[in-house]
C-alpha positions as CSV (number, residue, x, y, z in Angstrom):
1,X,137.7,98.3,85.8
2,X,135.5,95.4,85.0
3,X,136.1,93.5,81.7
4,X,138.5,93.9,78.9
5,X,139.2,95.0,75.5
6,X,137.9,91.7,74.2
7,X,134.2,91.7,73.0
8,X,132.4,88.6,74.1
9,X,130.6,86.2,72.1
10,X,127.3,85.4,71.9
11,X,127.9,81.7,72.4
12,X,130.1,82.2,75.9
13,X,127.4,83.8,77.7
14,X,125.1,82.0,79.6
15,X,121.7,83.1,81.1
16,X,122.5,83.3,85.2
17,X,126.0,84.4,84.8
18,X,126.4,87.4,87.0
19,X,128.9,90.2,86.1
20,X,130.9,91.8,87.8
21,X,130.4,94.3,90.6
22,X,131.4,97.9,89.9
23,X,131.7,100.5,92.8
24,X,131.4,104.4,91.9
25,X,132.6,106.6,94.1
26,X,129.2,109.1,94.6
27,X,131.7,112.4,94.9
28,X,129.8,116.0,94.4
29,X,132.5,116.9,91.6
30,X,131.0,114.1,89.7
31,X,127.5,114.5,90.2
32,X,127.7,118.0,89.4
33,X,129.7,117.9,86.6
34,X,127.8,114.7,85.0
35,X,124.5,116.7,85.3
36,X,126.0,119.8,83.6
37,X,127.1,117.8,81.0
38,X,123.9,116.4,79.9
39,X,122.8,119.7,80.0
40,X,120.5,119.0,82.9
41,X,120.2,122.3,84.5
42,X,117.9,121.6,87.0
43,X,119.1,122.9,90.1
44,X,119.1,120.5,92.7
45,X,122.0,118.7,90.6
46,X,124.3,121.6,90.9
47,X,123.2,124.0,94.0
48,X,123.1,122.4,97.3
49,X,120.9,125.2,99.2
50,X,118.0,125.5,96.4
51,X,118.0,121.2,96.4
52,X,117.5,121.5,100.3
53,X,115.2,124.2,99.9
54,X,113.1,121.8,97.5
55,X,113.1,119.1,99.9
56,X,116.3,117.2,99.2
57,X,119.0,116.5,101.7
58,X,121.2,117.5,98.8
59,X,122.3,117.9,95.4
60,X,121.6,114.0,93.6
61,X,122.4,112.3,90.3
62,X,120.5,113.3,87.4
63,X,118.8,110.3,85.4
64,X,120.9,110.8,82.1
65,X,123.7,110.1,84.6
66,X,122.6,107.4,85.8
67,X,121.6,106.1,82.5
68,X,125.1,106.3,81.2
69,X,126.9,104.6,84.1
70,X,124.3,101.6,83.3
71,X,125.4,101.5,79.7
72,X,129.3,101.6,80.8
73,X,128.9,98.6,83.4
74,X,127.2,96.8,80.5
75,X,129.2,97.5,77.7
76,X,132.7,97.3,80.0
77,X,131.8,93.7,79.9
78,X,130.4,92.8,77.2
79,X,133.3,94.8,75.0
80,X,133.7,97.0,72.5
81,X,132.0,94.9,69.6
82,X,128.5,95.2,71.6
83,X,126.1,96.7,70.5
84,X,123.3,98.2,73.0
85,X,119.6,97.8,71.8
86,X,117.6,99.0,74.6
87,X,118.1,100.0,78.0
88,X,115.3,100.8,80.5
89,X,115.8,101.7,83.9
90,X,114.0,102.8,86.9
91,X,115.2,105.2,89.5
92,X,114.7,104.8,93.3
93,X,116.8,106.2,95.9
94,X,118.9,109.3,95.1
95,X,122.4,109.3,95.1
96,X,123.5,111.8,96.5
97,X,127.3,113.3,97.1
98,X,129.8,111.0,99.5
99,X,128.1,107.6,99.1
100,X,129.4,104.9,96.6
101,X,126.6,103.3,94.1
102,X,127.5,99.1,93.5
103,X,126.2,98.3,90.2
104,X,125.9,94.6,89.8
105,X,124.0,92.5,86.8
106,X,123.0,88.9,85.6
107,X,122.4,87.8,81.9
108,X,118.7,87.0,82.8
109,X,117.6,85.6,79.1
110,X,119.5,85.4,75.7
111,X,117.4,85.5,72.0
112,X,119.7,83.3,69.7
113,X,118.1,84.2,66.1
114,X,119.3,88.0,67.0
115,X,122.3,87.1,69.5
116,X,120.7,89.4,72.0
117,X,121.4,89.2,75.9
118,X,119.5,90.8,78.4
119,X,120.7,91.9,81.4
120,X,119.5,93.1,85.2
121,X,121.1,95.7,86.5
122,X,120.9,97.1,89.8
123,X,122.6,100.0,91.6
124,X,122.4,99.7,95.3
125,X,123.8,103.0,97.5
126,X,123.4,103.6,101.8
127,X,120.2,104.3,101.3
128,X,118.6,101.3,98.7
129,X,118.2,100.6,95.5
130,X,119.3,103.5,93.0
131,X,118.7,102.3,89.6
132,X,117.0,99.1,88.4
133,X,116.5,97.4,85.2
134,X,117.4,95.6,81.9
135,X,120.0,96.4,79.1
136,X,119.5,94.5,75.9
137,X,123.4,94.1,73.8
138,X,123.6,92.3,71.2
139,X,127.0,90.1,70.8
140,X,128.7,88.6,68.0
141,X,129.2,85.3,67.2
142,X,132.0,83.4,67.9
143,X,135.0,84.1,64.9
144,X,136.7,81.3,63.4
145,X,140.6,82.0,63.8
146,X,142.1,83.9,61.4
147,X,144.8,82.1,59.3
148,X,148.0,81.4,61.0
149,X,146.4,82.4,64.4
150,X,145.7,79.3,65.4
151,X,148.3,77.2,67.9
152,X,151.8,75.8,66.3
153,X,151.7,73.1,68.8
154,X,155.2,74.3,70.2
């Protein structure tokens, strides 16, 4: 799991900071399942012959997939008070049953008048790149302590 429960703040992120990496196991089960989900019925998500017969070494990831797992990375650190503006992503290599994608990110600019934070993503398998591109969250500002929350000095 990356992240917490506790929402950042707009004020304790700084542009460079890289987030954590997150490994996903790449197992058929899941690409199968995700793509049926969606309601992606294309068939070289879910039938291994009629993907090979199309060209493909295998059944792969659908986009909506992919697109999710981006938004989970994000908002798994970020935390639950984040609130995703814009994500756009790119897809390269397929990921395809028995590999593991690493998704890995940096807070590459920050818009203070609407607490913004943009992020690069990538998602790197065997084969290359996955998924690239930006996520856009914005974050809350920093809460004054609530009364009596604040340290008794003992």
């Amino acid at each position: 799991m990356i992240g917490n429960a506790v929402t950042r703040s707009y004020e304790d992120v700084a542009v460079g900071e890289e987030l954590p990496e997150l490994s996903v196991p790449l197992t058929r089960t899941m690409i199968v399942a995700t793509a049926l989900a969606s309601r992606d019925y294309q068939d070289v998500h879910h039938d291994p012959s009629l993907a090979v017969e199309r060209g493909s070494r295998d059944v792969f990831m659908n986009i909506l997939t992919t697109n999710g797992l981006v938004d989970r990375y994000v908002t798994a650190w970020a935390g639950p008070a984040a609130v995703v503006k814009a994500i756009r992503i790119r897809l390269g290599a397929p990921n395809y049953p028995g590999d593991t994608m690493v998704l890995t990110g940096t807070v590459a600019a920050k818009d203070d008048p609407g607490r913004r934070v943009e992020i690069a993503v990538r998602g790197v398998n065997a084969i290359g790149p996955h998924v690239t591109g930006t996520v856009v969250v914005e974050l809350p500002a920093v809460e004054a302590p609530a009364a009596g929350e604040r340290g008794s000095g003992a």
